[in-house]
C-alpha positions in Angstrom: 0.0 0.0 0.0 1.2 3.1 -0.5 1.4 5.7 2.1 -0.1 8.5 -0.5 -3.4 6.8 -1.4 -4.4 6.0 2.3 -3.3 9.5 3.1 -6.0 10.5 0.2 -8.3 7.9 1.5 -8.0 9.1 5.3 -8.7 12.9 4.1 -11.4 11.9 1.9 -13.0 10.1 4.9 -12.4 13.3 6.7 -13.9 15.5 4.8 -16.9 13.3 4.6 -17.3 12.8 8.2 -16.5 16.5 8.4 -19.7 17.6 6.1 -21.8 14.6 7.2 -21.5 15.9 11.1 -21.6 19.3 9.8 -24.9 19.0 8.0 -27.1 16.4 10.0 -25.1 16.2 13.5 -24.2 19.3 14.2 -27.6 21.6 13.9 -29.2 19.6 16.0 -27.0 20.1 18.5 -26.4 23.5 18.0 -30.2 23.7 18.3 -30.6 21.9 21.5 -27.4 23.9 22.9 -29.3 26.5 22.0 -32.6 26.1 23.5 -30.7 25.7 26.6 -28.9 28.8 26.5 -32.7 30.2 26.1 -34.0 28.4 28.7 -31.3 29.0 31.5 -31.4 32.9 30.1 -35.4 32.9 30.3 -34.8 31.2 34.7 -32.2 33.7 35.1 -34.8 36.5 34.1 -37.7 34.7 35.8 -35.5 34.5 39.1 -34.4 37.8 38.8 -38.3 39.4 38.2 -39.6 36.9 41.0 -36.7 38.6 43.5 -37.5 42.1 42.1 -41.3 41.2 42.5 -40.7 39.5 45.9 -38.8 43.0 47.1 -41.8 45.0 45.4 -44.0 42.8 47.7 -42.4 42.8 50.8 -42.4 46.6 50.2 -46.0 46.7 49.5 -46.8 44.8 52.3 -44.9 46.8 54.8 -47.0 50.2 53.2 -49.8 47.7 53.8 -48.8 47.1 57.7 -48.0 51.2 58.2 -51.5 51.9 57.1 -52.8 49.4 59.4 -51.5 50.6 62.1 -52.1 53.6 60.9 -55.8 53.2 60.6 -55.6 50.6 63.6 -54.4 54.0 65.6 -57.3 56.0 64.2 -59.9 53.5 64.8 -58.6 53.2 68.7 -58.4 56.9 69.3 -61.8 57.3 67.9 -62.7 54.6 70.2 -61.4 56.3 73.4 -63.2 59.7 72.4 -66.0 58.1 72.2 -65.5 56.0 75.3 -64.5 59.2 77.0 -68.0 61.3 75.2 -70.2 58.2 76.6 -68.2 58.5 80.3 -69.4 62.5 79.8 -73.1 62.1 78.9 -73.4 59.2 81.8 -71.5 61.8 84.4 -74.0 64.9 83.1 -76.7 62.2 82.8 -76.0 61.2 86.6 -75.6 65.2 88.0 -79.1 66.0 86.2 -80.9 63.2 88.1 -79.1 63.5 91.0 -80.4 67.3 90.6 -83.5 66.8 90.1 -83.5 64.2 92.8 -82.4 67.0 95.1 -84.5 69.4 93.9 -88.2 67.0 94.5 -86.2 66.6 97.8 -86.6 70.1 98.4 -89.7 70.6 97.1 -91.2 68.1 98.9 -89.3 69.1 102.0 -90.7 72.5 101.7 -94.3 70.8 100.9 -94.3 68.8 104.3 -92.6 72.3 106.4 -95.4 74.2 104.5 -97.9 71.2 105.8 -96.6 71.3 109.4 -96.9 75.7 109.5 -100.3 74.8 108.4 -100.9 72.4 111.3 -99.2 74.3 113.8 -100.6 77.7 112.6 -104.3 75.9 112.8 -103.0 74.4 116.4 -101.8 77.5 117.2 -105.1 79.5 116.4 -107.5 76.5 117.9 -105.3 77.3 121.2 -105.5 80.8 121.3 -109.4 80.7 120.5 -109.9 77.9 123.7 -107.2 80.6 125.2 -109.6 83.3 124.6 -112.9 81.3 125.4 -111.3 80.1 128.4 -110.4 83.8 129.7 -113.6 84.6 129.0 -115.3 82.6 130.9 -113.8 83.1 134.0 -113.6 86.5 135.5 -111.2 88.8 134.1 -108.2 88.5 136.7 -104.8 89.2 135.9 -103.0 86.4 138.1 -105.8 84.2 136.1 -105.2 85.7 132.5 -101.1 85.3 133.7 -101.6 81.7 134.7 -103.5 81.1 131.3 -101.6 82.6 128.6 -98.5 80.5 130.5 -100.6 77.4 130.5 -100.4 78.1 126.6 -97.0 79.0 126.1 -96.2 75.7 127.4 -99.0 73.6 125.1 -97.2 75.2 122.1 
């Protein structure tokens, strides 16, 4: 054999190989190489969106937890004026009855002081008539009329 024509034959096996691999092997493979690339490129961008959404949430939700609180302050402060406006109206509530309480009280202690005048004036003026039919009845003396009038003083 000579070393030429297997040299030939080796390069012309070569070649061969060399477009046969180029034309059906290697697209394919460049293809699916390719796809890959995509695909890790496409996670990569997913990741880094789903981290920049993550921070954009976490964000959002602490702006969410201020305004709780926020409003959560609000609705408590409202709550202790109105606790405070109820503990008013129940105090002025209380001092009116307790006033008018005080002032039937009154009124009804005047009533019964007006009552017991009454009686006493009417005792009074039943005394002083039986007083006055008593004295004159009897002679008029003035050791009697003394002794009569101070029998009275003493009955009222």
């Amino acid at each position: 054999m000579n070393l030429n024509a297997t040299l030939v034959a080796q390069l012309v096996v070569f070649f061969v190989l060399a477009w046969f691999t180029m034309k059906f092997v290697w697209p394919p493979i460049m293809k699916a190489l390719d796809e890959r690339a995509l695909k890790i490129a496409d996670g990569l961008a997913a990741a880094d969106k789903a981290k920049s959404d993550m921070i954009m949430a976490e964000r959002r939700a602490a702006e969410e937890m201020g305004k709780a609180k926020d409003v959560a302050s609000e609705v408590r402060s409202g709550a202790e004026k109105q606790a405070n406006l109820l503990i008013e109206q129940a105090r002025s509530e209380a001092t009116r009855i307790v006033t008018a309480a005080r002032t039937a009280a009154e009124k009804e202690a005047q009533s019964v002081m007006q009552s017991a005048r009454d009686a006493l004036r009417d005792d009074v003026a039943a005394l002083a008539i039986k007083g006055a039919t008593q004295i004159l009845r009897r002679e008029v003396d003035a050791k009697t009329h003394a002794e009569i009038l101070k029998n009275l003083k003493n009955e009222l």
